[in-house]
C-alpha positions in Angstrom: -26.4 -2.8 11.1 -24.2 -4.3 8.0 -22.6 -1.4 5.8 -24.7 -1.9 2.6 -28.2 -0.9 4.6 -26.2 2.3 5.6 -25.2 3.1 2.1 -27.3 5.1 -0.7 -28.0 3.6 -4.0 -25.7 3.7 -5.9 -22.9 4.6 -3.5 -21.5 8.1 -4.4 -18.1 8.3 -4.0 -15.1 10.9 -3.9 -11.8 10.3 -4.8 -8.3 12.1 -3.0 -5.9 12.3 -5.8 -5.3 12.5 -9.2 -2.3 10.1 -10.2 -2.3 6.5 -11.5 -4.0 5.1 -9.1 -6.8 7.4 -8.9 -7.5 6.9 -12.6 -7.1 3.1 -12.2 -10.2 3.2 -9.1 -12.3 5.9 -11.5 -12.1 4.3 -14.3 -13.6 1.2 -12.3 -16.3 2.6 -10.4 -17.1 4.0 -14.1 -17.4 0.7 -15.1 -19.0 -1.0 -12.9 -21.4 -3.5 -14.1 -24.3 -2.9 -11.8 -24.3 0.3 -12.5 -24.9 -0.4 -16.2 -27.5 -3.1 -14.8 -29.5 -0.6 -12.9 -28.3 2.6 -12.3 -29.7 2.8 -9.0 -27.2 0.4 -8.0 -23.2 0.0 -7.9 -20.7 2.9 -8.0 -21.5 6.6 -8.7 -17.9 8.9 -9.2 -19.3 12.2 -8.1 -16.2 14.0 -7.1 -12.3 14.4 -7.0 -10.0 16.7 -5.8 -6.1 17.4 -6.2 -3.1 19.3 -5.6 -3.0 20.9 -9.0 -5.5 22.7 -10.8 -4.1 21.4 -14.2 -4.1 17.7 -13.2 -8.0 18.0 -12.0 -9.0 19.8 -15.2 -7.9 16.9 -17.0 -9.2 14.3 -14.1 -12.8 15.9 -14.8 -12.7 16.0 -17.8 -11.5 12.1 -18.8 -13.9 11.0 -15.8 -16.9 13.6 -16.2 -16.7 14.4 -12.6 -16.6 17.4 -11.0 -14.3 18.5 -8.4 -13.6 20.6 -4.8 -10.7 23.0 -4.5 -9.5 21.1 -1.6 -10.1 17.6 0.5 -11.3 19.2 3.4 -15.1 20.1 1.8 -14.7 16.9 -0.4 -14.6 14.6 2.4 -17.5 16.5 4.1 -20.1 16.2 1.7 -23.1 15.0 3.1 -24.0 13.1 -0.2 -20.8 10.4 -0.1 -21.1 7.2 1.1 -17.3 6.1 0.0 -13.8 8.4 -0.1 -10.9 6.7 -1.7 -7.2 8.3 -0.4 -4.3 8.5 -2.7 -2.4 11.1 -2.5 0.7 12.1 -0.1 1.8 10.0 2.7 1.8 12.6 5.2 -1.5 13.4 4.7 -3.5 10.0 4.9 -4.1 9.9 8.5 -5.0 13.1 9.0 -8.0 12.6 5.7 -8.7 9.3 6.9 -9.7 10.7 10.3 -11.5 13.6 8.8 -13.5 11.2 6.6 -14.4 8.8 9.3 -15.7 11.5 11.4 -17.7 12.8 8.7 -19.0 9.0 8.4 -17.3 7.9 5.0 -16.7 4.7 4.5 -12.7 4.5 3.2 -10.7 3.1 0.8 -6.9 4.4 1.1 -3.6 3.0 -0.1 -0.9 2.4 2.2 0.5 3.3 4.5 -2.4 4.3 6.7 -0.7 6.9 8.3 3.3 7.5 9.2 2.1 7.1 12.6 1.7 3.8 14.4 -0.1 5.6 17.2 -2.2 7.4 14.8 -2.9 4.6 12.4 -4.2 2.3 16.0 -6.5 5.5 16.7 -8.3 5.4 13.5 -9.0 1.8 13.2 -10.6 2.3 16.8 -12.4 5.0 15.2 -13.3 3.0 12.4 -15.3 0.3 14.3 -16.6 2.9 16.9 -18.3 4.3 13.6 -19.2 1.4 12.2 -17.8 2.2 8.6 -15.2 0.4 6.3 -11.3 1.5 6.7 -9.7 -0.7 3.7 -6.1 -0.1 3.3 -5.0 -1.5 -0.4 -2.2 -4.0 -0.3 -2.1 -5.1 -4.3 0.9 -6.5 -3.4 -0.8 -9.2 -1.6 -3.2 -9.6 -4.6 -0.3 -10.4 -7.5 0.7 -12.9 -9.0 4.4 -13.4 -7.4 3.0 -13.3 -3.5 0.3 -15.9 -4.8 3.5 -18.1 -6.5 5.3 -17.7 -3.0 2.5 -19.0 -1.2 1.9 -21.6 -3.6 5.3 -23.0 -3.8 6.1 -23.0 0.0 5.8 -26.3 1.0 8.0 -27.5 -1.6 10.9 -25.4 -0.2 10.7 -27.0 3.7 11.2 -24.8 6.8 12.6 -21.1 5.8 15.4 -19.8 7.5 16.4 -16.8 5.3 14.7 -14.1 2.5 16.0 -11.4 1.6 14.4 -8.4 -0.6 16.1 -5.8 -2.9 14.3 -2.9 -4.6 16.6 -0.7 -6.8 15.0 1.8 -8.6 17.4 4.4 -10.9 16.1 7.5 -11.6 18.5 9.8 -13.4 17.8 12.5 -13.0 16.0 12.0 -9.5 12.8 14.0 -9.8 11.7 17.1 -7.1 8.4 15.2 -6.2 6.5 14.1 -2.9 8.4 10.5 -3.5 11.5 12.5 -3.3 10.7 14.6 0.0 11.3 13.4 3.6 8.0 14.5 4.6 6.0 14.1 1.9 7.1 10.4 1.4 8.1 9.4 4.8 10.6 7.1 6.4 11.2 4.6 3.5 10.2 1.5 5.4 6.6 2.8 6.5 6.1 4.7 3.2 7.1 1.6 1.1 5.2 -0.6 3.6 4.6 -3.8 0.9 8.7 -4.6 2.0 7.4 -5.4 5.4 4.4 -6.5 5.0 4.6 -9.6 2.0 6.9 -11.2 5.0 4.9 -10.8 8.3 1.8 -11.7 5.8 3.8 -14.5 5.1 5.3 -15.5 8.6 4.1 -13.6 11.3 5.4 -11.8 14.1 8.7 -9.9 14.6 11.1 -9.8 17.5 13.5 -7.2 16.6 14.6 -4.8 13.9 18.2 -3.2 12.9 18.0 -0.3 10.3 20.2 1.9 8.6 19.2 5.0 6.4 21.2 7.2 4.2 20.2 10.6 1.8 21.8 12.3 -0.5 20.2 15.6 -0.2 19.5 18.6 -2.5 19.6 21.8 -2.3 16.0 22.3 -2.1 14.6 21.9 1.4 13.7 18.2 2.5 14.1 17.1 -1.3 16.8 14.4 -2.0 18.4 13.1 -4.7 19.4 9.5 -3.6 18.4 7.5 -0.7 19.3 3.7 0.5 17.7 2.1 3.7 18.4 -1.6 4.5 16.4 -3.3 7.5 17.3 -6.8 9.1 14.2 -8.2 10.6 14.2 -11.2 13.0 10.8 -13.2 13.3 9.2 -14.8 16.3 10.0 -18.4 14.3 14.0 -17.4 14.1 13.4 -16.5 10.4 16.0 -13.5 9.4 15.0 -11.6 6.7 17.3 -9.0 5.0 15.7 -5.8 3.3 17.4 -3.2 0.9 15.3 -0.4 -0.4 17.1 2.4 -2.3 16.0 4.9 -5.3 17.2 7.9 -6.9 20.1 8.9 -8.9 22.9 7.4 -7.1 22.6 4.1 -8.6 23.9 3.0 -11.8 21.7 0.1 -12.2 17.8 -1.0 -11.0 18.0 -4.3 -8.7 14.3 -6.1 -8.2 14.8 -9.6 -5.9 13.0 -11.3 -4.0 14.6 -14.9 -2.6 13.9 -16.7 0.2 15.8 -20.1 1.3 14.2 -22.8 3.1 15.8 -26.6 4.3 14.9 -28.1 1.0 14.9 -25.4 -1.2 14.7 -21.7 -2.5 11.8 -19.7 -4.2 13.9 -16.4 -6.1 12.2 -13.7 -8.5 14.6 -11.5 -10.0 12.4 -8.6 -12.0 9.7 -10.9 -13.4 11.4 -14.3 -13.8 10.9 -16.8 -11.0 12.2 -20.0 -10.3 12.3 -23.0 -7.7 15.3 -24.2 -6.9 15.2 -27.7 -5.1 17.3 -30.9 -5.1 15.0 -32.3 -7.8 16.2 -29.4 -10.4 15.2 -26.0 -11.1 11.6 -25.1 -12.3 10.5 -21.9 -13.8 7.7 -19.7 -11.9 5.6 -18.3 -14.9 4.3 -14.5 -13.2 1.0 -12.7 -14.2 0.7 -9.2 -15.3 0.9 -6.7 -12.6 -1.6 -4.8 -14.4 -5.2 -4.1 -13.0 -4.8 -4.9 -9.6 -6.0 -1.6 -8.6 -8.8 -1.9 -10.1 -9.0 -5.5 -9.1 -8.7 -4.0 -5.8 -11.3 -1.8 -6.1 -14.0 -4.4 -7.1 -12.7 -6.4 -3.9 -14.2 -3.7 -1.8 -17.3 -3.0 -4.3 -18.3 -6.6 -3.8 -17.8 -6.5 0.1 -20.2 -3.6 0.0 -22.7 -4.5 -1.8 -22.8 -8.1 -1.4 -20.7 -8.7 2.2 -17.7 -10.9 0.7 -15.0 -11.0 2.3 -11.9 -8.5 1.9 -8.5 -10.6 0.8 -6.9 -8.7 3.7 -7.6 -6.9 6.9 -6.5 -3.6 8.1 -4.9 -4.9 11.4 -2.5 -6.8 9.0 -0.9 -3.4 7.2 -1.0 -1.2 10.8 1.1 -4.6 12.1 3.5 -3.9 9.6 3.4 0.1 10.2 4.4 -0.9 13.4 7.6 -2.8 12.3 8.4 0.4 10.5 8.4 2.6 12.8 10.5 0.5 14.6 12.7 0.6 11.7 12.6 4.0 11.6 13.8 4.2 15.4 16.6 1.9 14.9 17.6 4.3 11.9 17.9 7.5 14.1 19.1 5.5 17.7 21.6 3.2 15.8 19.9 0.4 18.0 18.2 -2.7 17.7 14.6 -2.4 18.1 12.7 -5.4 20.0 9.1 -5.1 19.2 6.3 -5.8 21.7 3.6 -8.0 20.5 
C-alpha cells in the first residue's frame, strides 16, 4: 500500500515546536499550491504545540492554528496524517516513537535521536508501520554541498578536509543549545559536521575526539564549549573537525576546505574558491534561505506524488553512529574503530 492511499485529503498535519524552523514548515504547508487548487488536496496545519505558552499564542495566532498544551495528545490525534519534530534534541526520539506508534507519518530535523540504538529501533519501526520517517538534512540541499559535489573531479583523489564552525556568542545565552542535555554531545546534536563528509565519501574506520565546557553556575548550562573530532575513512581520507560556540571565543570561524592530488575546494563564511594548478576560480554560493521550506515541499511532493526524497534516513542514523563514537572517544580518551 503506497503512503498517499493511506493519507486523508488534504493531509492534516501537527507541528512540535515553535522556533524558526517551525514557522519556516507552517508557513509552507500554508502555502501550498494544491491546497489553493483544491482544498481537498495538499497540506492542512491543524495544530502546534510548544514549550511556552507565550511563544504558541503568537504561533496561533500568525498561523491560525490551534494548539495542545503538550506533545503527548498532539501526536495522538486520531485526525493527523503528518507530525513535523523540532524542538529539543533530547526529546526527538522519544516523540518520534510516540508518533509512529500512533501511525504519523514524520518529518523531524536532525538528529533523530542522541541514541544510535534508539535512532536503529525507530527506523525498524518505521518500515514495520509502513509510514514515512524523514530526517531534514538542508545541509545536503545548499548551495555549498551542491558546489563541493560539483567541483570534485576537478580537485583529483582527496586525501584531507578539514571543517571549523566558530560561533561567538557574548553573552552565551541559558538555552536548550547551551545545556548538555537539552542539546546533546556536540557531534550527534550538530550532526551536518559528520554527515556532508560520509555523504560525500562513505564509511569510517575510526574516530578520536576531544570535548571541553566551560560550565555555569546553573545546572548542566555552559557558557563555552569546543569539541574537535579526527575521522579516518574506509578510502584513507582524514578529515579534521572543530566545533566550538559560546563566549569563549573572540572571533566566529566558518571553513570548510578539503585537498585533493590536484587541487583544493575551500569556503571560508560564504566565499568559495578552487584552487588548482591552472589558477584560482571563485565559487559563486546561493542563499541559504528557504531550504526548510524547500525541504518541506521535498516531502509534500513524495507524498502526494511518490518522488523521490534527496536523502534517506539510513544516511543521517550512519552518521549518528559516527557520533556517538565520537562521543565515546570524548569520555574514554580512546580511539574509536567503528564497525560497518
Amino acid at each position: 500500500m503506497s503512503l498517499t492511499s493511506q493519507l486523508s485529503h488534504p493531509i492534516k498535519v501537527g507541528i512540535v515546536g515553535t522556533g524558526y524552523a517551525a514557522k519556516r514548515r507552517a508557513e509552507t504547508f500554508i502555502e501550498d499550491e494544491r491546497s489553493r487548487r483544491d482544498p481537498l488536496r495538499g497540506a492542512q496545519l491543524c495544530f502546534v504545540t510548544g514549550y511556552t505558552t507565550e511563544n504558541m499564542v503568537e504561533f496561533c495566532q500568525s498561523y491560525n492554528v490551534a494548539s495542545y498544551d503538550n506533545w503527548e495528545d498532539l501526536v495522538r490525534d486520531e485526525t493527523l496524517d503528518l507530525v513535523v519534530i523540532c524542538n529539543v534534541n533530547q526529546l526527538h526520539g522519544k516523540i518520534t516513537k510516540l508518533a509512529l506508534e500512533n501511525n504519523k507519518n514524520v518529518i523531524i530535523e536532525y538528529p533523530l535521536s542522541l541514541d544510535y540504538t534508539e535512532a536503529v529501533e525507530l527506523l525498524e519501526l518505521a518500515r514495520k508501520k509502513e509510514k514515512l520517517l524523514h530526517i531534514e538534512h538542508i545541509e545536503i540541499l545548499g548551495g555549498m554541498h551542491r558546489a563541493v559535489q560539483k567541483y570534485l573531479p576537478e580537485i583529483g583523489k582527496v586525501f584531507y578536509g578539514r571543517y571549523t564552525t566558530i560561533d561567538v556568542k557574548n553573552p552565551a545565552p541559558i538555552r536548550w543549545t547551551f545545556h548538555k542535555q537539552l542539546f546533546g554531545f556536540p557531534f550527534q546534536a550538530a550532526l551536518p559536521r559528520i554527515h556532508r563528509f560520509t555523504h560525500l565519501f562513505g564509511e569510517i574506520k575510526s574516530v578520536n575526539c576531544h570535548l571541553k565546557y566551560w560550565d555555569r553556575e546553573e545546572k548542566d548550562y555552559y557558557h563555552g564549549c569546543l569539541c574537535d573530532a579526527q575521522l579516518l575513512f574506509k578510502n584513507d581520507l582524514i578529515v579534521d573537525l572543530i566545533y566550538g560556540k559560546g563566549d569563549i571565543f573572540i572571533e566566529s570561524d566558518r571553513t570548510f576546505e578539503i585537498h585533493g592530488e590536484k587541487g583544493k575546494i575551500i569556503f571560508e563564511g560564504i566565499e568559495g574558491k578552487l584552487i588548482t594548478s591552472e589558477g584560482t576560480q571563485p565559487i559563486e554560493l546561493e542563499s541559504r534561505r528557504g531550504l526548510f521550506a524547500l525541504d518541506t515541499r521535498i516531502v509534500l511532493e513524495h507524498l502526494f506524488e511518490d518522488k523521490p526524497l534527496y536523502i534517506d534516513p539510513e544516511s543521517s542514523v550512519y552518521a549518528l553512529k559516527v557520533g556517538e563514537a565520537a562521543s565515546q572517544s570524548a569520555i574514554s580518551g580512546k580511539t574509536m574503530q567503528i564497525e560497518n
